[in-house]
C-alpha positions as CSV (number, residue, x, y, z in Angstrom):
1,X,32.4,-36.0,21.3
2,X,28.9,-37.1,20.8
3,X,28.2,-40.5,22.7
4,X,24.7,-42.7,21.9
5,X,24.5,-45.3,24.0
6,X,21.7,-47.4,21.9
7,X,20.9,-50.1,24.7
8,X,20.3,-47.5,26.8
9,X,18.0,-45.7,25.0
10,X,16.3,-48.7,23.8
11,X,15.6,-49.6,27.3
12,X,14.3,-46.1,28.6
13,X,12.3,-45.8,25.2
14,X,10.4,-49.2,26.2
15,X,10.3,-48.4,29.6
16,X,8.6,-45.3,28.8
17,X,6.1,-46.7,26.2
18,X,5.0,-49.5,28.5
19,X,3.9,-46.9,31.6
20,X,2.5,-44.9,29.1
21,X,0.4,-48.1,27.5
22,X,-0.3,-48.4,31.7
23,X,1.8,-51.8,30.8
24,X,3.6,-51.6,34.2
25,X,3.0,-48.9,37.3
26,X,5.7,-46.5,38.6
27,X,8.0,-49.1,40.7
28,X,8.3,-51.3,37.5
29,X,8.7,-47.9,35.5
30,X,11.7,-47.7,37.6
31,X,13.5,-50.2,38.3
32,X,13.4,-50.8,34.3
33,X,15.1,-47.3,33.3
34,X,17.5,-47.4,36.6
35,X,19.6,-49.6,34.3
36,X,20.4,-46.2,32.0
37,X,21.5,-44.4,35.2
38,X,25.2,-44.9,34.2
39,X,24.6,-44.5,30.2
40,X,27.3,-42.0,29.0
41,X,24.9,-40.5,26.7
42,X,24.2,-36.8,27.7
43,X,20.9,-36.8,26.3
44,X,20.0,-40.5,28.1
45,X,20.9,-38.6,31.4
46,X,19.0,-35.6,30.0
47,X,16.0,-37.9,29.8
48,X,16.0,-39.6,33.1
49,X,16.2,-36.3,35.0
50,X,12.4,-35.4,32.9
51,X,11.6,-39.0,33.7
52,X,12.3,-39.3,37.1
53,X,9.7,-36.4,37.8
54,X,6.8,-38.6,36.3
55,X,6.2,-40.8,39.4
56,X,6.3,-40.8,43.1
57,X,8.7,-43.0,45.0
58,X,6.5,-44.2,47.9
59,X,2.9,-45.4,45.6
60,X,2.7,-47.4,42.8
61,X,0.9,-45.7,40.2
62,X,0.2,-45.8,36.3
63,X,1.1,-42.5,34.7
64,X,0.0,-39.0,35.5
65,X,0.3,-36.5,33.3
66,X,-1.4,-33.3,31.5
67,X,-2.0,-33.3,27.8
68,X,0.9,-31.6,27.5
69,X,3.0,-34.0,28.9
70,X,2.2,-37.1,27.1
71,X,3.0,-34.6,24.3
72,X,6.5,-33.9,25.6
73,X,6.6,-37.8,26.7
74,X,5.5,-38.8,22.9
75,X,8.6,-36.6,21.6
76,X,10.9,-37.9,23.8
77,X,10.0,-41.5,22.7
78,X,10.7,-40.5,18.7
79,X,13.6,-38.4,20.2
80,X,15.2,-42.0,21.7
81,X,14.7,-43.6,18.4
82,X,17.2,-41.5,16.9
83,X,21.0,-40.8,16.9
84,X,20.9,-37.4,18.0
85,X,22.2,-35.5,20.9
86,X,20.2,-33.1,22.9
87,X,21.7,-29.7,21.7
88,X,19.1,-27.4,24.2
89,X,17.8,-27.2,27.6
90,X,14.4,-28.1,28.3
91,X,12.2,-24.5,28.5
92,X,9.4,-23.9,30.0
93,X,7.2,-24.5,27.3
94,X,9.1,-27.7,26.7
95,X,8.0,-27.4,22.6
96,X,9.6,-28.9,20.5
97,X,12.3,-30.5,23.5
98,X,13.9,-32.4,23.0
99,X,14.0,-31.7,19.2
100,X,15.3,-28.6,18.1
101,X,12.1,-27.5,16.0
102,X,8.9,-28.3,15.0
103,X,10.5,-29.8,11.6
104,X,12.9,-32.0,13.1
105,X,9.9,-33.0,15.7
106,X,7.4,-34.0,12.4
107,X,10.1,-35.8,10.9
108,X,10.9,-38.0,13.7
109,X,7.1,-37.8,14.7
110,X,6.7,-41.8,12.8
111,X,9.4,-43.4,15.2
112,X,6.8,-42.8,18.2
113,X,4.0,-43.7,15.8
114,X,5.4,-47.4,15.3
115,X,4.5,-47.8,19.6
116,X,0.7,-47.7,18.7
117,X,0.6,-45.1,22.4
118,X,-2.7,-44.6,23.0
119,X,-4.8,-41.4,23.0
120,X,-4.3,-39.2,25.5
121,X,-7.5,-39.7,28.5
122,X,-7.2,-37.1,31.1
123,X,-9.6,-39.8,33.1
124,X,-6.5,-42.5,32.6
125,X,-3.4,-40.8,32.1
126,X,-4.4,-37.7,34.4
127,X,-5.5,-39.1,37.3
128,X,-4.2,-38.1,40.4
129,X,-1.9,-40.2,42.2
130,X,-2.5,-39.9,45.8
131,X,-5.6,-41.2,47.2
132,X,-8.6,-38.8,47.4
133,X,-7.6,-39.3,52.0
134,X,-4.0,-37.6,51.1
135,X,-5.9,-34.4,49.3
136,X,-7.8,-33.5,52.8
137,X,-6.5,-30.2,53.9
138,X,-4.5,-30.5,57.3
139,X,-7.2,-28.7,58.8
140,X,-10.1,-30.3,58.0
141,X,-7.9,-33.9,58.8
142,X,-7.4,-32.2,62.0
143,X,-10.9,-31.8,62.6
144,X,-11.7,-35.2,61.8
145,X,-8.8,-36.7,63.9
146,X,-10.5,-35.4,66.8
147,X,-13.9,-36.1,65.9
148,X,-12.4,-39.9,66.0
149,X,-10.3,-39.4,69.5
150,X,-13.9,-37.8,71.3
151,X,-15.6,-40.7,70.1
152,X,-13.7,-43.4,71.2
153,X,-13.2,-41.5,74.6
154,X,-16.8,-41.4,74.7
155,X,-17.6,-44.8,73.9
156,X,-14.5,-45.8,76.3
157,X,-16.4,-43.7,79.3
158,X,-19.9,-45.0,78.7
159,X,-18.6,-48.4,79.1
């Protein structure tokens, strides 16, 4: 038996929308859809598993996605506005997911419309999340770590 729990996805479409918009960063983000975590609705649960892979527990961030992904993030918001169930896995090319075709995608495409979502900006909605000290390779931090150590020994010693 089919089960849509409409609150539910009322809440994760809005939560959704507003970290798209950059409304609210990835702890908000959160702590909004974490009230769907119990939804009955297969597809709701579907949804959060894609969702939860959006954002990093630890920073609070705005979005971060590829083109790609706002597309698949732009389905899923018509995909909430609708009274279906979620009748395939997601594959890897994630199109149409999680409509069944490219028809029932355009149909539905309006209901995601009515959100006014921007454009997607790789500069804004791709940026990455860590800070550019989190990208240094080990090595190279390595280096620098004991660039810093010999030069406090040094200045410790010449004092």
């Amino acid at each position: 038996m089919m089960t849509v729990d409409r609150p539910a996805r009322t809440i994760l479409q809005n939560a959704l929308t507003d970290y798209m918009k950059g409304a609210i960063h990835a702890f908000a983000f959160e702590e909004r859809y974490a009230a769907c975590r119990n939804s009955p609705d297969k597809s709701v649960q579907m949804i959060l598993e894609l969702v939860w892979l959006l954002h990093d527990d630890v920073i609070d961030h705005s979005i971060c996605v590829s083109a790609q992904g706002w597309e698949l993030l732009r389905r899923v918001v018509a995909f909430l506005g609708t009274e279906w169930e979620i009748t395939t896995l997601p594959s890897e090319t994630l199109w149409p997911w999680p409509f069944r075709d490219e028809g029932e995608w355009r149909a539905n495409e309006p209901l995601v419309q009515a959100f006014e979502l921007p454009e997607y900006d790789p500069a804004v909605h791709g940026r990455p999340v860590y800070p550019w000290w989190n990208r240094i390779p080990s090595s190279i931090g390595f280096l620098i770590l004991i660039a810093v150590v010999a030069a406090v020994f040094l200045v410790i010693v010449l004092l």
